[in-house]
C-alpha positions, 0 to 999 in steps of 0.5 A: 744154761741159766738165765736170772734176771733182776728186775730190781730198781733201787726202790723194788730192793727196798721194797723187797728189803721190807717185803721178806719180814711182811706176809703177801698174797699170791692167787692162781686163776683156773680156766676152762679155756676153748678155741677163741682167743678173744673169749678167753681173754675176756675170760682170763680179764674177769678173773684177773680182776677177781684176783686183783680184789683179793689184795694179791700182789702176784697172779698166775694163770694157767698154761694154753690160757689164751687157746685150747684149740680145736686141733693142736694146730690152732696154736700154730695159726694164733702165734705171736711175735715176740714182743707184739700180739694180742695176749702180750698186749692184754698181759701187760695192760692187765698187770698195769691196770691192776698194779700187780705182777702177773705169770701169764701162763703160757702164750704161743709166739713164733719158732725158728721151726716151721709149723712149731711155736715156743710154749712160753711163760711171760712174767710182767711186772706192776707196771706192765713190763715184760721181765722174764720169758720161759721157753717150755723145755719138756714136751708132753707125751702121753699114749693110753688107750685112745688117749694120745698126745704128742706136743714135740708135733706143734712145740719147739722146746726151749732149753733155758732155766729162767728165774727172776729176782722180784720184789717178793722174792726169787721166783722160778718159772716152769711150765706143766710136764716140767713137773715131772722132772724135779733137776730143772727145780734144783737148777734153779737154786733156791728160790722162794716161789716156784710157778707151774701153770699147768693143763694136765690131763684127767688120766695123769692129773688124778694120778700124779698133780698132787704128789708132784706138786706137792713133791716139788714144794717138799724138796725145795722148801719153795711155795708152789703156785700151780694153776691148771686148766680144769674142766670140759673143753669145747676140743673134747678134753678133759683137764684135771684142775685142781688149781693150788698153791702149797707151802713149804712144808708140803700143805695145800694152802688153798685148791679149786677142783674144778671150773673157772676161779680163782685161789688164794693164799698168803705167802709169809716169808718169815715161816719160809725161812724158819722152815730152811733152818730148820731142816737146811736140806738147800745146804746139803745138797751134793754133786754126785757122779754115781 
């Protein structure tokens, strides 16, 4: 099932009318978070307000933003109800404080399974309304050597393909091990931006984060926004980072290896059109029963 919003008034159309020939900026935030959600939330508040600075009209943070816990438990004790919580809270009165849209990378909130959350991706728009929810629908799991981890123990998935009209374009919502399965991409149809806040390991992260990503820009002629987590954590894992935002084509527009930051890059949707006609790949895609 797919699920589209539009989140257009009247003025948001003719702002997304003029905004489809004008370049805009997007930034994706890296954190290192650790087990207190009040710490990352001061964390994530300070780059959010670096990102906000650099004139971005769209900022994205990075899965788990809110709580890397200790155990994977700890997700369980700090979830949410939907609508009401203190990451929802400080979701929408970032993104109204800053007058910016804002992917809030993923926040714990409450499952019908007990002892289980939803890993959601909460979308607010300038005015600090909620517009969009994503329930991650692939759950990470990964054994090799003494490395394990199984997120189907603590996470419900979800089962819906979200996109959401803005006025910078459409804009497909994902969430990490999504990466690694390139039909949710193209069930989304063609949208213009495509968001992947991530916490990928070192191990797969150094293997595969940048073909994915970049793979994913490729095949969709779509910007790719992907923040990650990046760095050492007080738990004891260590995450790729590698925050990025890639053009259509395929370039790495702008990157931070490792750390807390912020990256930015325009995003000019004229160049996004030509591309599309110039290799109209979206056009000749087929249903195939093989």
């Amino acid at each position: 099932m797919i699920i589209t919003r539009n989140s257009t008034t009247p003025q948001a159309l003719r702002e997304t009318m003029s905004t489809t020939q004008s370049m805009f900026r997007v930034a994706a935030i890296q954190m290192a978070s650790g087990p207190h959600v009040a710490a990352n939330l001061q964390e994530a508040g300070r780059l959010l307000e670096l990102a906000a600075a650099t004139g971005a009209r769209i900022i994205a943070l990075p899965e788990y933003f809110a709580i890397m816990g200790m155990q994977d438990t700890d997700k369980v004790a700090a979830r949410e109800k939907d609508g009401d919580g203190p990451i929802q809270a400080f979701l929408a009165a970032q993104a109204q404080r800053h007058r910016v849209w804002i992917v809030g990378g993923s926040v714990p909130l409450e499952s019908g399974a007990p002892g289980k959350v939803r890993n959601a991706c909460l979308v607010y728009d300038q005015e600090g309304r909620r517009v969009a929810r994503y329930d991650k629908i692939h759950l990470f799991g990964f054994e090799l050597g003494n490395e394990r981890y199984t997120e189907e123990r603590t996470i419900e998935p979800g089962a819906q393909v979200v996109t959401l009209d803005s006025p910078y374009g459409k804009l497909g919502i994902s969430i990490c091990y999504d990466l690694r399965f390139p039909e949710l991409y193209r069930a989304m149809g063609e949208v213009d931006l495509i968001f992947v806040p991530s916490a990928f390991t070192e191990t797969t992260g150094k293997a595969h984060w940048d073909t994915l990503v970049r793979a994913r820009a490729i095949e969709n002629l779509a910007y790719v926004v992907a923040p990650a987590q990046g760095g050492y954590h007080v738990n004891g894992r260590e995450t790729h980072g590698h925050t990025m935002i890639v053009d259509p084509w395929g370039v790495v527009l702008d990157r931070l290896a490792r750390g807390s930051g912020v990256v930015v890059a325009g995003v000019n949707p004229t160049y996004q059109a030509k591309v599309r006609r110039s290799l109209p790949a979206l056009a000749h895609k087929t249903v195939r029963h093989w």
